[in-house]
C-alpha positions as CSV (number, residue, x, y, z in Angstrom):
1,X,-4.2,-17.4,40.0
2,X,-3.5,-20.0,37.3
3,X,-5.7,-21.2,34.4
4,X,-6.0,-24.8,33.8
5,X,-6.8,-26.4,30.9
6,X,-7.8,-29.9,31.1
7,X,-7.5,-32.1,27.8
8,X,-9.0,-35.4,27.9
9,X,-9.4,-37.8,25.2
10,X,-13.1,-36.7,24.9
11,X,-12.7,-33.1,23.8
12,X,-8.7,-33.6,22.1
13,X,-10.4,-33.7,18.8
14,X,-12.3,-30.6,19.8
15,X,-9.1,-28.9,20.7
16,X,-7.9,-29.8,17.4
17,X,-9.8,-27.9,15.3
18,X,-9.0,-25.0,13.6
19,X,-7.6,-22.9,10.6
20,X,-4.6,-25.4,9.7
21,X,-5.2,-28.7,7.5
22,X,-4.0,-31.1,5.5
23,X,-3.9,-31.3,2.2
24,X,-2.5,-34.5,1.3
25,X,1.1,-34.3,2.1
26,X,0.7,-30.5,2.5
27,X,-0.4,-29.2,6.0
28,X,-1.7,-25.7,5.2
29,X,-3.4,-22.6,7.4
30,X,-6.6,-20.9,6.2
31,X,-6.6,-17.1,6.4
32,X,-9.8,-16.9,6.8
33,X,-10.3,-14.6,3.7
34,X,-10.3,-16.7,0.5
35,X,-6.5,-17.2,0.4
36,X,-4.5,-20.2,1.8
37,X,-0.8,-20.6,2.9
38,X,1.1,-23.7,2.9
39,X,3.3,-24.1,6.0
40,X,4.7,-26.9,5.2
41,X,5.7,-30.2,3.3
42,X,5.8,-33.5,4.9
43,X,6.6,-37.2,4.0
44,X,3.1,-38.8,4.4
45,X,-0.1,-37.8,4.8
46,X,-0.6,-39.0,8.5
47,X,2.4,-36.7,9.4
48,X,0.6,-33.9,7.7
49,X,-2.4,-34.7,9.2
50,X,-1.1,-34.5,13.1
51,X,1.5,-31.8,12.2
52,X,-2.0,-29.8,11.4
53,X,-3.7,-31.2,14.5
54,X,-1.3,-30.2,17.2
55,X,-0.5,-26.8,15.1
56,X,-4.3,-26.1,16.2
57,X,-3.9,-27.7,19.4
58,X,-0.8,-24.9,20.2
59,X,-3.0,-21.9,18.9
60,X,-6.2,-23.2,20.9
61,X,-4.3,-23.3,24.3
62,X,-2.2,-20.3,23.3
63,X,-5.9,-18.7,22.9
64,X,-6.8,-19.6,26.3
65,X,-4.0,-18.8,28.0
Protein backbone atom coordinates (compact mmCIF):
# COMPACT_ATOMS: atom_id res chain seq x y z
CA UNK A 1 0.00 0.00 0.00
CA UNK A 2 1.35 3.38 -0.97
CA UNK A 3 0.30 6.91 0.18
CA UNK A 4 -0.10 9.52 -2.31
CA UNK A 5 0.13 12.92 -1.80
CA UNK A 6 -1.22 15.09 -4.48
CA UNK A 7 0.10 18.79 -4.68
CA UNK A 8 -1.71 21.01 -6.94
CA UNK A 9 -1.28 24.67 -7.36
CA UNK A 10 -4.45 25.14 -5.27
CA UNK A 11 -3.30 23.80 -1.89
CA UNK A 12 0.97 24.40 -2.55
CA UNK A 13 0.60 27.42 -0.40
CA UNK A 14 -1.31 25.31 2.05
CA UNK A 15 1.56 22.82 2.05
CA UNK A 16 3.80 25.56 2.63
CA UNK A 17 2.95 26.56 5.88
CA UNK A 18 4.60 26.00 8.80
CA UNK A 19 7.28 26.75 11.66
CA UNK A 20 10.11 28.14 9.20
CA UNK A 21 10.00 31.89 7.90
CA UNK A 22 11.67 34.60 6.68
CA UNK A 23 12.99 37.23 8.18
CA UNK A 24 14.36 39.44 5.65
CA UNK A 25 17.36 37.73 4.37
CA UNK A 26 17.14 35.35 7.28
CA UNK A 27 15.04 32.17 6.91
CA UNK A 28 14.43 31.02 10.52
CA UNK A 29 12.33 27.97 12.36
CA UNK A 30 9.99 28.74 15.28
CA UNK A 31 10.29 26.29 18.22
CA UNK A 32 7.19 26.69 19.13
CA UNK A 33 8.05 27.87 22.71
CA UNK A 34 9.03 31.53 22.69
CA UNK A 35 12.62 31.02 21.19
CA UNK A 36 13.60 31.25 17.49
CA UNK A 37 16.58 29.59 15.55
CA UNK A 38 18.05 30.97 12.45
CA UNK A 39 18.92 28.23 9.87
CA UNK A 40 20.27 30.17 7.68
CA UNK A 41 21.50 33.35 5.69
CA UNK A 42 20.76 33.93 2.17
CA UNK A 43 21.45 36.66 -0.51
CA UNK A 44 17.87 38.16 -1.06
CA UNK A 45 14.90 38.07 0.45
CA UNK A 46 12.92 36.03 -2.23
CA UNK A 47 15.62 33.19 -1.69
CA UNK A 48 14.81 33.35 1.95
CA UNK A 49 11.43 33.39 1.39
CA UNK A 50 11.25 30.00 -0.87
CA UNK A 51 14.18 28.42 1.06
CA UNK A 52 11.49 28.70 4.05
CA UNK A 53 8.62 27.61 1.81
CA UNK A 54 9.96 24.37 0.53
CA UNK A 55 11.72 23.76 4.12
CA UNK A 56 7.90 23.48 5.21
CA UNK A 57 6.91 21.86 2.18
CA UNK A 58 9.78 18.84 3.14
CA UNK A 59 8.48 18.61 6.91
CA UNK A 60 4.64 18.65 5.71
CA UNK A 61 5.15 15.59 3.31
CA UNK A 62 7.73 14.07 5.61
CA UNK A 63 4.67 14.38 8.26
CA UNK A 64 2.44 12.51 6.04
CA UNK A 65 4.53 10.00 5.00
Amino acid sequence: MTNKIEITKENLEESCDGNYFSDDVAVKYDLQNGEINVVAYCICKNTANSMAKGLNLYNNLKEEL
